[in-house]
C-alpha positions as CSV (number, residue, x, y, z in Angstrom):
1,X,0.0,22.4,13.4
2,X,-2.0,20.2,15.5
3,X,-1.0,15.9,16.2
4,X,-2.8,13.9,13.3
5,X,-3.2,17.0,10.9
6,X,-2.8,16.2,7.2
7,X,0.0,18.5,5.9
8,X,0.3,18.0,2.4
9,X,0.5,15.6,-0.6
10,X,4.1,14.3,-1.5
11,X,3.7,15.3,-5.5
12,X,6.2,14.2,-8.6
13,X,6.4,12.0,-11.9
14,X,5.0,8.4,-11.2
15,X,7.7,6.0,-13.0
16,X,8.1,2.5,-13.6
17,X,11.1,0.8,-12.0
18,X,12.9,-2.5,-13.0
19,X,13.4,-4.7,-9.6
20,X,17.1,-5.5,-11.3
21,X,17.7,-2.1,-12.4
22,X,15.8,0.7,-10.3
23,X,17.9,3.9,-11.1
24,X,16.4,5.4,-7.8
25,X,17.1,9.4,-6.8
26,X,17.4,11.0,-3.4
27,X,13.7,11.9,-4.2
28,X,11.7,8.4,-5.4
29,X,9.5,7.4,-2.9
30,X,8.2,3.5,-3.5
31,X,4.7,3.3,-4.3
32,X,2.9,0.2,-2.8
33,X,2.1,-3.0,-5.4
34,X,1.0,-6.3,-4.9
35,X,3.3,-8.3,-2.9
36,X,4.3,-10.6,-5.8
37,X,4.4,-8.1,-8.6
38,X,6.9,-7.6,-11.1
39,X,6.0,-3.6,-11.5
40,X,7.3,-1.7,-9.0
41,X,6.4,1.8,-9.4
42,X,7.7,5.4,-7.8
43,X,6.8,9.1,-6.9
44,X,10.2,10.7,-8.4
45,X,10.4,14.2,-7.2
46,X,13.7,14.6,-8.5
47,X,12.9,17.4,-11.2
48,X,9.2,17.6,-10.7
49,X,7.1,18.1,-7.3
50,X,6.1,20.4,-4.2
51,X,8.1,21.7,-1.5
52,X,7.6,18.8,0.8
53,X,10.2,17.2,-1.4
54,X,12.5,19.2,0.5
55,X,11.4,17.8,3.8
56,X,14.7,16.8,5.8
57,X,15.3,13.4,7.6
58,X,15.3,13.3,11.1
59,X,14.8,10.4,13.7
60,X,12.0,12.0,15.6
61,X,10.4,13.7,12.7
62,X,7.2,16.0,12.9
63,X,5.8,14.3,9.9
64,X,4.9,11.1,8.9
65,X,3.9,9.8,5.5
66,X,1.1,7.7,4.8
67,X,-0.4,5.5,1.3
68,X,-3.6,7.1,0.4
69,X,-6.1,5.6,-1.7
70,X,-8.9,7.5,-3.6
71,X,-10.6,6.0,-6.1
72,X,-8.0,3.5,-7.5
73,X,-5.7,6.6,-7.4
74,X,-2.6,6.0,-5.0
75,X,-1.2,9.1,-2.5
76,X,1.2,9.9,-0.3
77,X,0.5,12.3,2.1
78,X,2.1,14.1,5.0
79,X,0.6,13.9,8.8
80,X,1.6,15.3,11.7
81,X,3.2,12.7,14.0
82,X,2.9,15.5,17.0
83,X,1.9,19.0,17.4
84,X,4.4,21.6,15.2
85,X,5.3,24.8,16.5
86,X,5.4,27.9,14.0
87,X,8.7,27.8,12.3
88,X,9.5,24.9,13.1
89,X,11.3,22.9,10.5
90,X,9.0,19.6,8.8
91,X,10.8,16.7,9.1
92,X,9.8,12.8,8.3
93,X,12.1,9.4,8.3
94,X,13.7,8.4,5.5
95,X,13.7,4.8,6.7
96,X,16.3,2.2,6.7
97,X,16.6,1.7,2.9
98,X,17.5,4.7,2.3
99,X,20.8,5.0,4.6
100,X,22.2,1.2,2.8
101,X,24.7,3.6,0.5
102,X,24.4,6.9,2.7
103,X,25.9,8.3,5.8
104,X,23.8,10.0,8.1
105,X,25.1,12.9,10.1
106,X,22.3,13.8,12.3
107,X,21.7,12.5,15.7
């Protein structure tokens, strides 16, 4: 897969969360608001999704995610942060907020 490629759409139930009470999974990926806004909203691909909700963490990932807009509808899709050789595995980071609870064994 070539640098810059778009891989795939990140796909599961769009949910409102409370700021106070989020009840996040492994699998909720924040959708973008307004900066001030009392509705947060997430992609939960806990139960529902594609296989890119099985993408692992890594540090140097192949992948990177990106907010797509399309007529007022919001996306996250999956880019190629370098070129990806066959079989190898599709990786993205996780980010800081999601290691505050979590160890992380890799290197």
């Amino acid at each position: 897969i070539a640098k810059e490629s778009f891989i795939g759409q990140y796909t599961g139930i769009v949910r409102r969360v409370s700021r106070f009470r989020p009840r996040l999974n492994a699998y909720c990926m924040q959708l973008p608001t307004g900066f001030m806004s009392f509705g947060r909203f997430v992609l939960d691909a806990e139960t529902a999704g594609n296989e890119l909700r099985f993408a692992n963490h890594a540090k140097e990932p192949s992948m990177r995610p990106f907010c797509l807009i399309d007529r007022s509808r919001v996306y996250i899709g999956f880019f190629a942060a370098r070129d990806i050789k066959p079989g190898e595995e599709l990786t993205f980071n996780y980010g800081k907020d999601f290691w505050k609870n979590r160890i992380c064994l890799t290197k």
